[in-house]
C-alpha positions in Angstrom: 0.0 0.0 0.0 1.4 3.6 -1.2 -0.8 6.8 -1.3 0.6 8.6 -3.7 -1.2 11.7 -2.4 -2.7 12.9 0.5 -6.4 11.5 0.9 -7.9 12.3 4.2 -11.2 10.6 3.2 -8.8 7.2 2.4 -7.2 7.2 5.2 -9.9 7.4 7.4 -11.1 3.9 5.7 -8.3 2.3 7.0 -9.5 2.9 10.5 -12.2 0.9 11.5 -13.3 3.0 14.6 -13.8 6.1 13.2 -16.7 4.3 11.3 -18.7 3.7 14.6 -21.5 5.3 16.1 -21.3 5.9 19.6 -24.8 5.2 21.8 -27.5 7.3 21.0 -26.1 7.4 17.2 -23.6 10.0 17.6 -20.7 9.7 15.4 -16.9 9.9 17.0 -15.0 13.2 16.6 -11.8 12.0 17.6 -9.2 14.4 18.6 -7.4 12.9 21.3 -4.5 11.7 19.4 -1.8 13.2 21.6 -2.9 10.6 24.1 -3.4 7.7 22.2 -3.7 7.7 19.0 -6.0 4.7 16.8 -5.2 2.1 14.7 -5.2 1.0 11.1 -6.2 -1.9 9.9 -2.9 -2.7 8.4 -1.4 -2.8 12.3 -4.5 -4.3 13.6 -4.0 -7.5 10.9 -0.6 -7.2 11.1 -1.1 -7.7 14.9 -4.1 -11.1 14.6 -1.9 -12.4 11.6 1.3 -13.0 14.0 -0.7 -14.3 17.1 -2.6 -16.6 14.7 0.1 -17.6 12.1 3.3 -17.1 13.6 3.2 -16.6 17.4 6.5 -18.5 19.3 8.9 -16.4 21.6 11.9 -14.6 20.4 15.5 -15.6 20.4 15.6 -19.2 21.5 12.9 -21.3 19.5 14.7 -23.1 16.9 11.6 -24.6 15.4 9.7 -22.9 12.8 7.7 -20.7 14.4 10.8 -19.1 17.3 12.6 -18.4 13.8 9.4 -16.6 12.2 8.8 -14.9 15.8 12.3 -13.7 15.6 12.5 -12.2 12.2 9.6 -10.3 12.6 10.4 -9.0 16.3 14.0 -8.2 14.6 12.1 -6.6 11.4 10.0 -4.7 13.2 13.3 -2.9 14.8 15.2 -2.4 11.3 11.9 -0.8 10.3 12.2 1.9 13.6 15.7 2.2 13.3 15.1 3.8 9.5 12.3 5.7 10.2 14.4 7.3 12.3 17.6 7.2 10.8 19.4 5.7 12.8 23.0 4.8 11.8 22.9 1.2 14.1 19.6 -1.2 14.4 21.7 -1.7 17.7 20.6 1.8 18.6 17.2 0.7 19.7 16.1 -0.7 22.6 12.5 -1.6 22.9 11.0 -0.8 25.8 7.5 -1.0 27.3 6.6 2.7 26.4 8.6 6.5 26.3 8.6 6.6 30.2 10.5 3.2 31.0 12.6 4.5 28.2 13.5 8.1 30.4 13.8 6.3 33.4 16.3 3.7 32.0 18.7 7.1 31.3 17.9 8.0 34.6 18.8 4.8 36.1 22.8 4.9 34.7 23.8 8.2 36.0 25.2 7.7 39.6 24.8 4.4 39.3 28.1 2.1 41.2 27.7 -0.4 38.2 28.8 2.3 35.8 32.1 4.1 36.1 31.8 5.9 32.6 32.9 9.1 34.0 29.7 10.6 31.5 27.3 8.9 33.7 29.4 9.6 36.9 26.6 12.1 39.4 26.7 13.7 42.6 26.4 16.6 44.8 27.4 19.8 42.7 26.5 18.0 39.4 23.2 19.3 37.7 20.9 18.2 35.1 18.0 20.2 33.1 15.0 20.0 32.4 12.0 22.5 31.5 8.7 23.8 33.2 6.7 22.0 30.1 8.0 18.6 30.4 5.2 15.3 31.1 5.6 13.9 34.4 7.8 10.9 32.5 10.2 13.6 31.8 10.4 15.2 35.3 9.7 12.1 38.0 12.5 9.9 36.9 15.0 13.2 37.5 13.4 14.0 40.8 14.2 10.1 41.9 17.9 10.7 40.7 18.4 13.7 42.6 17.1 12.2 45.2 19.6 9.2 45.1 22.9 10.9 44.3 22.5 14.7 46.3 22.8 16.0 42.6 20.5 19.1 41.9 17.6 19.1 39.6 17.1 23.0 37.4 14.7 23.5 34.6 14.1 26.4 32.3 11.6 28.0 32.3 8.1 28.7 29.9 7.4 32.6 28.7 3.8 33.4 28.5 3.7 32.6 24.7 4.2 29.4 25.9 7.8 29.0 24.2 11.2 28.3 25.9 12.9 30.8 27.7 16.1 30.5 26.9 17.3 33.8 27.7 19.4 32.0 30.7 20.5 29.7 28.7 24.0 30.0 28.9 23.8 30.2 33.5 21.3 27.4 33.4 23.5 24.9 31.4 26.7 25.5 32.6 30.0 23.1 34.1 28.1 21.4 36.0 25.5 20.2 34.1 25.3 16.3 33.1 22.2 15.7 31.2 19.6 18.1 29.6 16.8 16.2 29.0 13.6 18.4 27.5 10.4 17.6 25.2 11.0 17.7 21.6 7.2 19.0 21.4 5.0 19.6 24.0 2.2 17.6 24.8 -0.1 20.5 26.3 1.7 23.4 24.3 2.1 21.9 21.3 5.6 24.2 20.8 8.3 22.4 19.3 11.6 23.4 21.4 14.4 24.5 19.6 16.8 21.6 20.0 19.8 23.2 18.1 20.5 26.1 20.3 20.3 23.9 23.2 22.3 20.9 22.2 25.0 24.0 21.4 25.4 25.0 24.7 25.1 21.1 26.0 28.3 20.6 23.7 30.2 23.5 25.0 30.1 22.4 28.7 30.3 18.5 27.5 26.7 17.7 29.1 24.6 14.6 27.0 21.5 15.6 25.6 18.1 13.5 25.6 15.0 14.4 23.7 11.0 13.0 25.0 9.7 12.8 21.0 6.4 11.2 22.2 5.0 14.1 20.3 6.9 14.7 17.2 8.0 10.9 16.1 4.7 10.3 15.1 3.5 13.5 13.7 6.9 14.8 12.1 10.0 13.9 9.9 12.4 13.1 12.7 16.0 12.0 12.2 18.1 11.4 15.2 21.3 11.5 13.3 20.1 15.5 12.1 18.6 16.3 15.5 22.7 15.0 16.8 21.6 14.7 20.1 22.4 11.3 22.5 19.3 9.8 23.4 15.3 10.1 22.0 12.5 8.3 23.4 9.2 7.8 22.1 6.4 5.4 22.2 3.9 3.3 19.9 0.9 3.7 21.0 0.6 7.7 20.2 2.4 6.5 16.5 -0.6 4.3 15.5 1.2 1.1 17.1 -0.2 -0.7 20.0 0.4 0.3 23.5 3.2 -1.4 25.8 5.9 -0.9 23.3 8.1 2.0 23.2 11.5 3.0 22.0 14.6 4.4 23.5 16.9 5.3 20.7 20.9 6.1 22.1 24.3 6.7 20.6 26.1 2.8 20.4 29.3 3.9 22.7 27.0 5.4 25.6 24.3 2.8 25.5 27.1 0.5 25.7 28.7 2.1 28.8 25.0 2.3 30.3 24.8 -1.2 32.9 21.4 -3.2 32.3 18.2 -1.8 33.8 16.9 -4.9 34.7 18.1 -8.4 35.2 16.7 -11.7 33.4 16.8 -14.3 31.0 18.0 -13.1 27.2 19.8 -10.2 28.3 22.9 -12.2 29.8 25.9 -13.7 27.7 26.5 -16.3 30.4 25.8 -16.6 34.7 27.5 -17.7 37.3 26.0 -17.9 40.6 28.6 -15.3 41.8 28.4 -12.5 38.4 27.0 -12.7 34.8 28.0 -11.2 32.2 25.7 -9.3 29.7 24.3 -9.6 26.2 25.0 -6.4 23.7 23.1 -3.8 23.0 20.2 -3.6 22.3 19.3 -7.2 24.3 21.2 -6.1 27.2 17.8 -3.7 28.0 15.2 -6.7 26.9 15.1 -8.7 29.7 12.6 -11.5 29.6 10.1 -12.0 27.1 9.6 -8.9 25.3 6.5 -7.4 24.0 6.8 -9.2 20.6 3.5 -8.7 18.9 3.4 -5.1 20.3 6.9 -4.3 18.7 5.4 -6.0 15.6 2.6 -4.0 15.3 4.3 -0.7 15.7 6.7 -2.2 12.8 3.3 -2.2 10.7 3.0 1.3 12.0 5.7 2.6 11.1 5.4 0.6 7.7 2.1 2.5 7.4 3.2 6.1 8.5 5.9 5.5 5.7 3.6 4.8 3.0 2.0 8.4 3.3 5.1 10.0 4.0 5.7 12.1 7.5 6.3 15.5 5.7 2.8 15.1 3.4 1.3 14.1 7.5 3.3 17.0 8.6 1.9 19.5 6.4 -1.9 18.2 7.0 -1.5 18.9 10.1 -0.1 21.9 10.3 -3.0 22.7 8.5 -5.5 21.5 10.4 -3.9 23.6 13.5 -3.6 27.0 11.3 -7.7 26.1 11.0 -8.4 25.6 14.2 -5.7 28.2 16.0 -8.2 30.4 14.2 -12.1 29.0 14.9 -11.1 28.8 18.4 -9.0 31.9 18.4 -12.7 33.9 17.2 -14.2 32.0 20.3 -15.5 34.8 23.0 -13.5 34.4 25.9 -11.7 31.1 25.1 -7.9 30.9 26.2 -5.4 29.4 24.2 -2.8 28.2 26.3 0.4 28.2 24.3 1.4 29.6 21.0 -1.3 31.2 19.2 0.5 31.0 15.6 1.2 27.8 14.0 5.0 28.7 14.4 7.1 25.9 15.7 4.1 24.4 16.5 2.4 20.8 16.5 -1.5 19.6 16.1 -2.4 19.9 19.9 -4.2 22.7 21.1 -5.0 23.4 24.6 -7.7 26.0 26.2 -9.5 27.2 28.5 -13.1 28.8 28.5 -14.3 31.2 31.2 -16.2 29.6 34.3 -16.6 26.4 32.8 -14.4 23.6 34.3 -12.2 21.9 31.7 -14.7 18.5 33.0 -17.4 19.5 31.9 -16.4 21.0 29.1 -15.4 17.1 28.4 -18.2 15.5 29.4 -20.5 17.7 27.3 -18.7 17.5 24.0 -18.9 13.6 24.8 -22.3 13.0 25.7 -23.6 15.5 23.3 -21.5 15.6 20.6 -19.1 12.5 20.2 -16.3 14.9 20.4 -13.5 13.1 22.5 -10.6 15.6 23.6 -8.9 15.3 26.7 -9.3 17.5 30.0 -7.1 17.7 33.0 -3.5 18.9 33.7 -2.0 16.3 30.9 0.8 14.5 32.9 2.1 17.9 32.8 0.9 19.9 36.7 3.9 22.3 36.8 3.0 24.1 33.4 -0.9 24.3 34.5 0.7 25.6 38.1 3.2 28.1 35.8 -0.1 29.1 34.2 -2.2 29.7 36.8 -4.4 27.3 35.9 -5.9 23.7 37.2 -6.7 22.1 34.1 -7.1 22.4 30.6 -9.2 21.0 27.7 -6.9 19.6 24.8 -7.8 18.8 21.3 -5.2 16.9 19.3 -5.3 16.4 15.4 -3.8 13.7 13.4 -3.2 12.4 9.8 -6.7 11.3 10.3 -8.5 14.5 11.4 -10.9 16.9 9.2 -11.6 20.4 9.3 -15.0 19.1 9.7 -14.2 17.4 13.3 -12.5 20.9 14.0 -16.4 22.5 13.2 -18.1 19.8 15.3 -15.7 20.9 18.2 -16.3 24.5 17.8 -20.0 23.7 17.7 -19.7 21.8 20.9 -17.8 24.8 22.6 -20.5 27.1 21.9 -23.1 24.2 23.5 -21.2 24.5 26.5 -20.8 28.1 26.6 -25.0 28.3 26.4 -25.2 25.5 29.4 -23.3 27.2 31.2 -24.0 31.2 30.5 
């Protein structure tokens, strides 16, 4: 399957739920994509076709079946290692999802088992974060500082919703280890500058790690371009299943890195005094891994491919200049983040007058079949930065319409009337 151009209308065929009528015959608006996105048929087949077909575990079958299960667990990370360009398919670990993926960085620095003087943290050492990072990006960091006496700084978030990097140079200084910030924001939608920050990383010889939950699956991302030393990301935001994610990492660190957890495949031999380890990536896979899950985002990523992630790219962006706008003309309504499609992904977060972000929720649903997402996002420090409990989110994806941008408009003004 190739598309050849971009079809909104066809692509929405290959997703069987966005066919359905929720009860009382409403049709589902979808536009809660930055949470989880849905899934093609090619990934859902993809998925049966294994259990059914082809199903053995991975790495030490050596029937018919182990060898199928193998290649296409193996397949499946070739296919992630291109779409990202990576120069190794050793550079990727699977993991369960983008946070096990952060807290596996996490885990090497001060750690006894590794005496790579990059991963060597203390008191006086620091490491960076920012005020708009998801919990996965902040919690792990807290638990290291809290471990090794090192110090935890962040920058902070302007009112535009954009990185202040006017401290820059103070804030990422000698003693900084890791910076570690999102690639794009899961509440803003802004889309960080990573150059200017990986320069100043590189002058004081910190490592760099990017959270790309929100731009691997809705942008051309190359790790190789972006030069920095780690990315994760996860499948089930990417049109993959959930429970497989992806920590990508330069060979030499990963290599330095000890395991994260112990078990069968991810040893080269025990003793019961020591053991040595398997190479990257199997040193991270203990046990059985997620094998149909990493198969399915294969089909994903196989999928995303076929339509191209600059033609996705450029629909959305779209879709966000549309509805920057409708909600933009909305009496009252508050945008939270940039209100230009600037260095800016398909989520859009807001918040209306005197109407709690739940019920604004729980109307579009029950009403209207619009599902967004309300709350503080896994991300309470930027709602806290912005005043703010909660906010309603609307997230867009190769498979969204102007249209479902109209229903949700419609549905704001609903909730508006209940509620004026």
């Amino acid at each position: 399957m190739t598309y050849s151009t971009f079809d909104v209308e066809r692509i929405r065929k290959d997703f069987p739920i966005l066919s359905r009528e929720l009860p009382g015959g409403r049709p589902l608006v979808y536009l809660d994509s930055g949470n989880s996105s849905q899934k093609p048929a090619q990934v859902i087949n993809t998925m049966r076709d294994h259990l059914e077909q082809h199903y053995s575990n991975v790495g030490r079958a050596l029937h018919a079946l182990g060898s199928e299960s193998t290649e296409a667990y193996e397949g499946a990370r070739d296919k992630v290692a291109a779409f990202i360009g990576a120069p190794s398919r050793d550079e990727v670990v699977f993991t369960k999802n983008a946070s096990e993926a952060l807290n596996l960085v996490a885990y090497s620095f001060g750690n006894p088992a590794c005496d790579d003087e990059r991963f060597r943290l203390g008191p006086g050492d620091e490491i960076v974060i920012s005020e708009m990072e998801h919990h996965s990006n902040i919690v792990p960091w807290q638990l290291l500082v809290q471990r090794t006496g090192a110090t935890l700084r962040w920058f902070p978030v302007t009112d535009e919703g954009r990185l202040d990097l006017s401290g820059l140079d103070e804030l990422v200084n000698e003693r900084t280890k890791i910076v570690s910030i999102a690639h794009q924001s899961n509440v803003l939608g802004t889309v960080n500058p990573v150059a200017d920050v990986l320069a100043r990383a590189r002058q004081v010889g910190a490592l760099m790690m990017l959270d790309a939950s929100q731009s691997v699956p809705h942008r051309p991302v190359d790790v190789t371009a972006l030069g920095v030393d780690f990315v994760a990301f996860t499948g089930h935001k990417m049109l993959g299943p959930s429970g497989i994610g992806v920590l990508w990492g330069r060979y030499d660190l990963l290599s330095a890195m000890p395991p994260f957890l112990g078990g069968g495949e991810m040893i080269e031999a025990v003793w019961m005094d020591h053991s040595t380890y398997a190479p990257v990536p199997h040193k991270f896979e203990a046990g059985t891994p997620p094998i149909v899950e990493a198969i399915g985002l294969g089909a994903a990523v196989d999928y995303l491919t076929s339509i191209g992630m600059e033609e996705i790219q450029r629909h959305e962006h779209e879709l966000t200049v549309y509805a920057l706008k409708a909600l933009g003309e909305f009496p009252g309504l508050r945008i939270i983040g940039p209100t230009t499609a600037e260095d800016r992904g398909g989520i859009v977060s807001f918040t209306i007058p005197d109407v709690h972000p739940h019920d604004v929720g729980q109307i579009l649903d029950d009403t209207f079949g619009v599902a967004v997402r309300v709350g503080h996002h896994c991300a309470r420090p930027l709602h806290l930065r912005f005043g703010i409990p909660a906010t309603t989110r609307a997230s867009f994806y190769l498979y969204n319409t102007t249209d479902e941008i109209d229903a949700l408009v419609r549905g704001l003004h609903h909730v508006q009337k209940v509620f004026g």
